[in-house]
C-alpha positions as CSV (number, residue, x, y, z in Angstrom):
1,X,120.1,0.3,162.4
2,X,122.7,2.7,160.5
3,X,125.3,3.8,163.1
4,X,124.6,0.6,165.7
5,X,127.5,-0.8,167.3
6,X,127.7,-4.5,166.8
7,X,129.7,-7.3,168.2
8,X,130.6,-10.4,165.4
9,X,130.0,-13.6,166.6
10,X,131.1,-15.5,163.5
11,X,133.7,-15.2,160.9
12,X,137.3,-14.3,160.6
13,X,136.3,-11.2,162.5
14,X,134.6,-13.1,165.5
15,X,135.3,-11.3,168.9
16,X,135.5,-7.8,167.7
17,X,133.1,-4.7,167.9
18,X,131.9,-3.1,164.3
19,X,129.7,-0.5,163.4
20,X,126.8,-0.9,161.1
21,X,127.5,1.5,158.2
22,X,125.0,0.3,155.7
23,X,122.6,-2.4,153.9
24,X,121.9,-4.3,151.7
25,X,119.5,-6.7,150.6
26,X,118.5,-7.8,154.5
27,X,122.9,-8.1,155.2
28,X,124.5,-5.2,157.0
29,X,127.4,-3.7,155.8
30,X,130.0,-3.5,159.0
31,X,133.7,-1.4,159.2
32,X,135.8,-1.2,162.1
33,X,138.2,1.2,160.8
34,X,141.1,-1.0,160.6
35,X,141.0,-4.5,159.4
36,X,137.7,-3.3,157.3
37,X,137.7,1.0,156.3
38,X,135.0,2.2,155.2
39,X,135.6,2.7,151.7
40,X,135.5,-1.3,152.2
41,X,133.2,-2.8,154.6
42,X,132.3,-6.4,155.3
43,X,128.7,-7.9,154.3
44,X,127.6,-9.4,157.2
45,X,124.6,-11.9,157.8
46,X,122.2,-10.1,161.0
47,X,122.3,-13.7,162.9
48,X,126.1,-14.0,162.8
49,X,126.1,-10.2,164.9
50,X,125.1,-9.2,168.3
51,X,123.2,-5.6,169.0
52,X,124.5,-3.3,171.6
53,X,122.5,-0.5,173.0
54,X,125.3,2.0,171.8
55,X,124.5,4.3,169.1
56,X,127.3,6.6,167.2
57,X,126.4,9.7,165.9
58,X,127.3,9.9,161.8
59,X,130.6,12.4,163.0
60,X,132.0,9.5,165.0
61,X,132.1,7.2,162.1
62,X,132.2,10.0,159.1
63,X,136.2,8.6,158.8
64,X,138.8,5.6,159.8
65,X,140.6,7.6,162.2
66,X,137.1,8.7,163.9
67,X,136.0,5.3,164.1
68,X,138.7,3.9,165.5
69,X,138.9,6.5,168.0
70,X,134.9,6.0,169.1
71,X,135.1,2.3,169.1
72,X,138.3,1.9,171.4
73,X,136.1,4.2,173.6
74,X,133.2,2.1,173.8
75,X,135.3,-1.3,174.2
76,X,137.0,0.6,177.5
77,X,134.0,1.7,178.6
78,X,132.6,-2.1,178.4
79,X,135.8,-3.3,180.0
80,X,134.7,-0.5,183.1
81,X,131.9,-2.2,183.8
């Protein structure tokens, strides 16, 4: 599950693609690199997140800035098709 990319489909962050970077206690811990860094991420309930079939290797997540990077990459390529 650890390195999923996820899209919210409730709460303030509704709309936007995540990775999972964690868990705990049956929630996943999400970051986006922005809004929520990864020194910081949001505990989110699995039936408030939608699964992609994208995985991320742990380099593309290992900071903000590579996060950000991979995840504007996968929302273009979504856009493309």
């Amino acid at each position: 599950m650890i390195g999923n990319v996820v899209f919210s489909k409730a709460g303030r962050d509704k709309g936007k693609f995540m990775v999972v970077v964690g868990l705990s206690d049956g929630n996943l811990l999400v970051a986006d690199g922005k809004e929520r860094p990864l020194d910081r991420p949001k505990l989110k309930n699995p039936k408030h997140l939608q699964k992609t079939n994208s995985i991320l290797e742990e380099k593309q997540y290992s900071t903000n800035k590579s996060l950000r990077k991979a995840l504007n990459a996968f929302v273009k390529q979504q856009e493309e098709d």
